[in-house]
C-alpha positions in Angstrom: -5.5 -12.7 -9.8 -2.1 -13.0 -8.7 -1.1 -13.1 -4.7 0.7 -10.1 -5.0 -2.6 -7.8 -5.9 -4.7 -8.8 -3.1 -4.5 -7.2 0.2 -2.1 -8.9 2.6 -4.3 -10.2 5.7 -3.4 -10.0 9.5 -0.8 -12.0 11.1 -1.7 -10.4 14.7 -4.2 -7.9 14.9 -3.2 -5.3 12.7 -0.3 -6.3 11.9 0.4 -8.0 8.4 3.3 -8.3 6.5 2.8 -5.4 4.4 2.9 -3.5 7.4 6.2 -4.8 8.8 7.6 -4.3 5.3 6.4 -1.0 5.6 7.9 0.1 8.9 11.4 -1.4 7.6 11.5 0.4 4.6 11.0 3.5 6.7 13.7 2.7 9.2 16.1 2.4 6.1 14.9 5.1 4.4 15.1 7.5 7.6 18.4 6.0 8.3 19.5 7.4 4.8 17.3 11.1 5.0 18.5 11.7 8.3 21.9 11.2 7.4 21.6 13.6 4.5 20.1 16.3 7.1 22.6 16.4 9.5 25.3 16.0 7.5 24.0 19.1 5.3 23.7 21.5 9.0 26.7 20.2 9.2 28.5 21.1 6.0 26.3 24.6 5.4 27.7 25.9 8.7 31.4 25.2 8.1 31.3 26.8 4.6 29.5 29.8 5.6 29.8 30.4 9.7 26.7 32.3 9.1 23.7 31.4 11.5 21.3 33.3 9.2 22.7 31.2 5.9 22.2 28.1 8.2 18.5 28.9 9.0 17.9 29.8 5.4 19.0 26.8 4.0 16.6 24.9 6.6 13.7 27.3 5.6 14.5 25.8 1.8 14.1 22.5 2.7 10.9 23.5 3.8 9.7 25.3 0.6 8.3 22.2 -1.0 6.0 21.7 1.7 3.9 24.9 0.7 4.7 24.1 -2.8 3.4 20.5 -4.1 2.3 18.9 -0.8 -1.5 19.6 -1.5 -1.1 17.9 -5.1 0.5 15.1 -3.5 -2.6 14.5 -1.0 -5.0 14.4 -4.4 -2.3 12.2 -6.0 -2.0 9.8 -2.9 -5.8 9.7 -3.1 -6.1 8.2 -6.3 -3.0 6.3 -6.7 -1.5 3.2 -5.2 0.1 4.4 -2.3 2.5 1.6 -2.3 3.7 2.6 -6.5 4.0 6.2 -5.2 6.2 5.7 -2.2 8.5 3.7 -4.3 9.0 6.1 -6.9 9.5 8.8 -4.5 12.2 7.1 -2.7 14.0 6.2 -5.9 13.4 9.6 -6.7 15.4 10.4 -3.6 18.3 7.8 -4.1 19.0 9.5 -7.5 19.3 12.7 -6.1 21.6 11.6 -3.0 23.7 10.1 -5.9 24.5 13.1 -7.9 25.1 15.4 -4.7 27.9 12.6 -4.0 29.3 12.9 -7.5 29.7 17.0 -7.7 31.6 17.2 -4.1 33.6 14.7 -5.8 34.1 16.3 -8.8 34.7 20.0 -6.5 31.7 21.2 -8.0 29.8 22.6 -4.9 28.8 26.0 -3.4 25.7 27.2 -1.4 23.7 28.0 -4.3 24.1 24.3 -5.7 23.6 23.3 -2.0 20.5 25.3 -1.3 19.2 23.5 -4.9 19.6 20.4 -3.8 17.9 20.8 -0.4 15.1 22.2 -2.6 14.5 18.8 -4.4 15.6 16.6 -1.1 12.6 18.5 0.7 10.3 18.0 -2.1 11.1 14.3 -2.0 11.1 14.2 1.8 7.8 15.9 2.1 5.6 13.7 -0.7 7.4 10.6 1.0 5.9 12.0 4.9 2.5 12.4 3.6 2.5 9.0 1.2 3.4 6.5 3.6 1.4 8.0 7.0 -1.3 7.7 4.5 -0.2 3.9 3.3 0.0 3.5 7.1 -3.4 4.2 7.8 -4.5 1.8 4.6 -3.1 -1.1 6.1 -4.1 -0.6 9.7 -7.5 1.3 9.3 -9.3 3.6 11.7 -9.7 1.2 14.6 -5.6 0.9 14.8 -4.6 3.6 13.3 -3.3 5.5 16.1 -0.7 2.6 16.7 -0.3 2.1 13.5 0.9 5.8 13.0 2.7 5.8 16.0 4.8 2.4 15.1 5.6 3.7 11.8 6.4 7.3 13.1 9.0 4.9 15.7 10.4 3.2 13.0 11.1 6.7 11.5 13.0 7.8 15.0 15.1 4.7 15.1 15.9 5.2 11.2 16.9 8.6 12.1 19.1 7.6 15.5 20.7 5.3 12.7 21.6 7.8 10.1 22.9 10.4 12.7 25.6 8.0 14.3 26.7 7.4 10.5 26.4 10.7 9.4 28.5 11.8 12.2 31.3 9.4 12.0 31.1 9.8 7.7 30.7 13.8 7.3 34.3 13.7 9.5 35.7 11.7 6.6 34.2 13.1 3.2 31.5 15.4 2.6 30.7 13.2 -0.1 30.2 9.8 2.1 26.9 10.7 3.5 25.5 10.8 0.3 26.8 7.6 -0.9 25.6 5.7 1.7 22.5 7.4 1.8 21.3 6.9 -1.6 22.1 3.3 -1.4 19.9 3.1 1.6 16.9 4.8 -0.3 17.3 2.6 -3.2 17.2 -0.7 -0.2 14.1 0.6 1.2 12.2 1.5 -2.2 13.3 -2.6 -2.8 11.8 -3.4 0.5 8.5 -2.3 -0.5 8.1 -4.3 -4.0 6.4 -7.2 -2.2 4.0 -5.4 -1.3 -0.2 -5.8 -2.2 -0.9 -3.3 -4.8 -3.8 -2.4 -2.9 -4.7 -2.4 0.8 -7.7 -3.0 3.1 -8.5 0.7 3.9 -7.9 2.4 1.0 -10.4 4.7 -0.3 -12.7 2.8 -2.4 -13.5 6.5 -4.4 -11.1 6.9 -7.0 -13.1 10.5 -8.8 -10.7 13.2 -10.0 -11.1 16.2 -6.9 -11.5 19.8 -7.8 -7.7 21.2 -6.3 -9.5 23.7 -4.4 -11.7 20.6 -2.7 -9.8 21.4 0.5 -11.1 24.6 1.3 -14.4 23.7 1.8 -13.4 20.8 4.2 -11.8 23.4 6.1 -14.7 25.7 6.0 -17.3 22.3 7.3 -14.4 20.9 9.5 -13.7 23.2 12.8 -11.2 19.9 14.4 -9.2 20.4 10.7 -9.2 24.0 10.8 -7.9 23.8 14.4 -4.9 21.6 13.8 -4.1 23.3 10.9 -3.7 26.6 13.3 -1.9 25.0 15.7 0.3 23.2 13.8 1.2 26.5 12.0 2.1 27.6 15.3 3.9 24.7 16.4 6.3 24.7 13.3 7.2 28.6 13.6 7.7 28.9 16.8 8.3 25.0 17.9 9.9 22.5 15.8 12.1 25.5 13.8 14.7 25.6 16.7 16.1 22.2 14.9 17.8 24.9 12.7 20.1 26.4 15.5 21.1 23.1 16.8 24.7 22.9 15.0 24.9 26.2 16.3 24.5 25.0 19.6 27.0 22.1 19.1 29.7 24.2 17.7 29.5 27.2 19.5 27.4 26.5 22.9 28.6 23.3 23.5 32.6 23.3 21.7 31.8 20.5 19.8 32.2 18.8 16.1 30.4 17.1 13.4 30.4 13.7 15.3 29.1 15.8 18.2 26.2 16.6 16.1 25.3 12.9 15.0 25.5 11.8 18.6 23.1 14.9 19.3 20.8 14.1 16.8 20.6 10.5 17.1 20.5 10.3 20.7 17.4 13.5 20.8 15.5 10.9 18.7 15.5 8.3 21.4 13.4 11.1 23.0 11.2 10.6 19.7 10.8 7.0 20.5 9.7 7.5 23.7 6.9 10.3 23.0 5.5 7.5 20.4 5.6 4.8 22.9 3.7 6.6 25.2 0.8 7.2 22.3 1.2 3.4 21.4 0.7 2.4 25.1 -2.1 5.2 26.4 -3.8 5.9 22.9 -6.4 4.3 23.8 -7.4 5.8 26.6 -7.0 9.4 26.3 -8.7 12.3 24.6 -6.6 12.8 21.4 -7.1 16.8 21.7 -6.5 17.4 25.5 -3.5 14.9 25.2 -2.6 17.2 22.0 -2.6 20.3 24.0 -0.9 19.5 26.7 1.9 18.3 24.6 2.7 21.9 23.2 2.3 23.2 26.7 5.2 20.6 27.4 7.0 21.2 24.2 7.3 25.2 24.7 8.0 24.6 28.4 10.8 21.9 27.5 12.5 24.7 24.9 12.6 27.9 27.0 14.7 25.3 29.3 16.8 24.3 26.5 18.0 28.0 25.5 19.4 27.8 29.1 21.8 24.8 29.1 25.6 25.4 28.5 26.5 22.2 29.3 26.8 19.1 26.9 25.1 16.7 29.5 22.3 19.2 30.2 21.9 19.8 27.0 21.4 16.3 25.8 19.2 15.6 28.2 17.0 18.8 28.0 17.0 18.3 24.7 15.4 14.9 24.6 12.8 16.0 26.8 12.2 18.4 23.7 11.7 15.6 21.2 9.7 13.5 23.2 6.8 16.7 23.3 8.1 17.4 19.4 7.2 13.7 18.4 4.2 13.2 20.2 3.0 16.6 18.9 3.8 15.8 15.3 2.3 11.9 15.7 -0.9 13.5 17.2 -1.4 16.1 14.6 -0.9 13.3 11.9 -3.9 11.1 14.2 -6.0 13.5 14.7 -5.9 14.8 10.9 -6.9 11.7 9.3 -9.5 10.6 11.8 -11.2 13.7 11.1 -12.5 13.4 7.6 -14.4 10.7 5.6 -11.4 7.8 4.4 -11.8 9.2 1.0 -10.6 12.7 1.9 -7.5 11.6 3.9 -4.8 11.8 1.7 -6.2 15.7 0.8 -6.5 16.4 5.0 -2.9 15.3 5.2 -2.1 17.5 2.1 -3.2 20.5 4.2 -1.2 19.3 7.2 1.9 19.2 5.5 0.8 22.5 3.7 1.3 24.1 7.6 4.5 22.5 8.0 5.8 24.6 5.0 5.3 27.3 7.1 8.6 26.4 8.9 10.8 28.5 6.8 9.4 31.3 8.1 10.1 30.1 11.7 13.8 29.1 10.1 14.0 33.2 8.9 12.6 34.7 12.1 15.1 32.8 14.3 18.0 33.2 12.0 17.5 36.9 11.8 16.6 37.0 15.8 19.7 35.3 17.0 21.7 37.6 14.5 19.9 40.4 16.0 20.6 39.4 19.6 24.5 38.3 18.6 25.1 42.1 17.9 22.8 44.1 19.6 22.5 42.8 23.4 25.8 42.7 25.7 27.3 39.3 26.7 25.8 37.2 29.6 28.1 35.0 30.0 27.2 33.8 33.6 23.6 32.8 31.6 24.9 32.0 28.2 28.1 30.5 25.9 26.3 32.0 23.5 23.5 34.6 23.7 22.3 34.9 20.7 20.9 31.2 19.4 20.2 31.0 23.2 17.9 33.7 24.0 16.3 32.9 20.7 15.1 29.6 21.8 14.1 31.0 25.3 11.7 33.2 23.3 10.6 30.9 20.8 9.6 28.5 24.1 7.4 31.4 25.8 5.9 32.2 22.5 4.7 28.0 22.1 3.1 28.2 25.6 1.4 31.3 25.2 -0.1 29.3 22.1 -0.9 26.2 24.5 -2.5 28.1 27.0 -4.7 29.9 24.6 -5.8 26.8 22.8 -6.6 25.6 25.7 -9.3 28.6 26.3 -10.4 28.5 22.9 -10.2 25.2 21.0 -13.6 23.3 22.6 -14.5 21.1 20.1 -10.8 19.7 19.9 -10.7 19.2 23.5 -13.9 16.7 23.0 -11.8 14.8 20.3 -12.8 11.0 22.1 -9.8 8.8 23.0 
């Protein structure tokens, strides 16, 4: 059997090479996805000037995750995880590519916008759920929370990577983020080809599932069902203020596309640092407490937010938002694949990401309540630049800690979760 099929065995603790190769084909492929997201706020905004459009074409994005992320848990499940990723990120790449050529070619409105965001999110989702999954494969249950975390870093400083570029490119040509992008897609699907075929931890079971299997692992699994609630509310009412933020560059703030890419990279340093701290203390506190006192923290961190008018403030706020908004999301991701048997994990993380799709409902209620609050409620200006996207976030924070505190009275057998 050749080299290349067996699994790759640790250099230093959990760490082997497939690992590494792993976490850089993530960096380069966030470095490219990112890019594309920003730069697409970015674009949507200008041609429309419409925070409602803006929101809608975020909630698109989000469509695929209700749509196929279930059937690409069962797939990741009895697939090699390390074939799926790299046809995904191809997948991606080709995409990226054709966007680039039809702003070229002038050929580009909303609808052929909002299109595209539908097949970038279907890509972006089944790419989330694959590699957290692969993740977990190479570092098994007794590292996994690192593992996660480390990978879920290497995503945040892929990200602060493709928001400088997208910045500085998007100011240039529409069409440059895409270029770039796809050509960093196509690197990191590269990346992974060196890879084992198979890994340590992957699940040994390799059956055809009934589609409908996850239902009854909710129905035996309270800790599941639990996150899957919360993390419904968390995406609605939590990480859906992302949708507003070239709002709040542009209009709060005064600022410009490289505004934005300075924004967005420098909010995921705040990413980075929420993972450190679950790479560092992991091991020593209750994964549920820790859970739920990061979306006490999170709602807290964006009531605040709605209230800065100034750039500094804002910035700094604001990373104080991501570090609860990554630790959150990292935890969820933990928590849902140490709850079931290894076999089931790529289904359990199918379900998580089925929640997540419930952010284009968050996207719609906050587009249509800062509308609503644009027209309807006098100025403030000694409160707010601008009172609509402002007092939506203030709302959306009180509504996230209302959801903290009433986990916290409610959610026992999560709170038990051991370290």
């Amino acid at each position: 059997m050749s080299t290349i099929n067996k699994p790759a065995k640790p250099l230093y603790g959990f760490l082997t090479s497939d690992f590494l190769r792993l976490c850089l084909a993530i960096t380069v492929f966030a470095a490219g996805t990112w890019q594309e997201h920003v730069s697409i706020g970015y674009i949507v905004y200008e041609l429309t000037d419409s925070e409602f459009y803006l929101a809608l074409a975020f909630a698109v994005r989000f469509l695929p995750f209700l749509i196929i992320s279930n059937y690409i848990g069962y797939i990741s499940d009895l697939v090699s995880r390390r074939n799926l990723l790299i046809i995904l990120m191809l997948i991606g790449s080709i995409a990226l590519l054709i966007m680039s050529f039809l702003i070229s070619a002038d050929f580009i409105n909303y609808y052929i916008i909002l299109f595209y965001i539908f097949i970038s999110g279907s890509v972006w989702s089944s790419t989330m759920i694959t590699q957290q999954s692969y993740s977990y494969d190479l570092t098994g249950y007794k590292y996994s929370v690192k593992g996660i975390a480390i990978t879920k870093g290497a995503d945040r400083i892929g990200g602060m990577l493709g928001g400088v570029l997208a910045g500085v490119l998007v100011m240039k040509n529409y069409r440059f983020p895409f270029i770039v992008s796809g050509c960093l897609q196509i690197i990191a699907a590269l990346i992974l080809i060196p890879n084992s075929k198979i890994s340590l931890y992957s699940p040994k079971t390799k059956t055809r599932p009934k589609i409908t299997e996850i239902i009854s692992i909710l129905k035996r699994n309270k800790i599941l069902l639990t996150v899957v609630i919360l993390s419904c509310g968390t995406e609605i009412f939590g990480f859906s203020h992302n949708s507003l933020i070239p709002v709040f560059v542009k209009d709060v703030l005064g600022g410009d596309g490289q505004d934005l890419g300075l924004m967005m990279s420098f909010r995921q340093i705040g990413g980075i640092i929420g993972l450190l701290s679950i790479v560092l203390f992991g091991s020593y506190i209750k994964k549920g407490l820790w859970l739920l006192f990061v979306i006490f923290g999170f709602g807290i961190s964006l009531f605040l937010l709605g209230f800065q008018n100034h750039y500094i403030y804002f910035v700094i706020v604001s990373l104080c938002v991501n570090i609860f908004a990554s630790s959150c999301d990292s935890l969820y991701q933990i928590i849902t694949q140490r709850s079931v048997e290894n076999k089931n994990r790529g289904k359990a993380m199918g379900a998580w990401l089925f929640t997540i799709g419930s952010g284009p409902l968050g996207y719609l209620i906050i587009g249509l309540l800062s509308n609503f609050i644009s027209k309807n409620i006098g100025d403030l200006t000694s409160i707010y630049n601008s009172i609509g996207p402002q007092m939506t976030i203030n709302i959306t924070g009180m509504i996230l800690i209302i959801i903290s505190l009433a986990a916290f009275k409610y959610s026992k057998k999560l709170k038990e979760i051991p370290a």
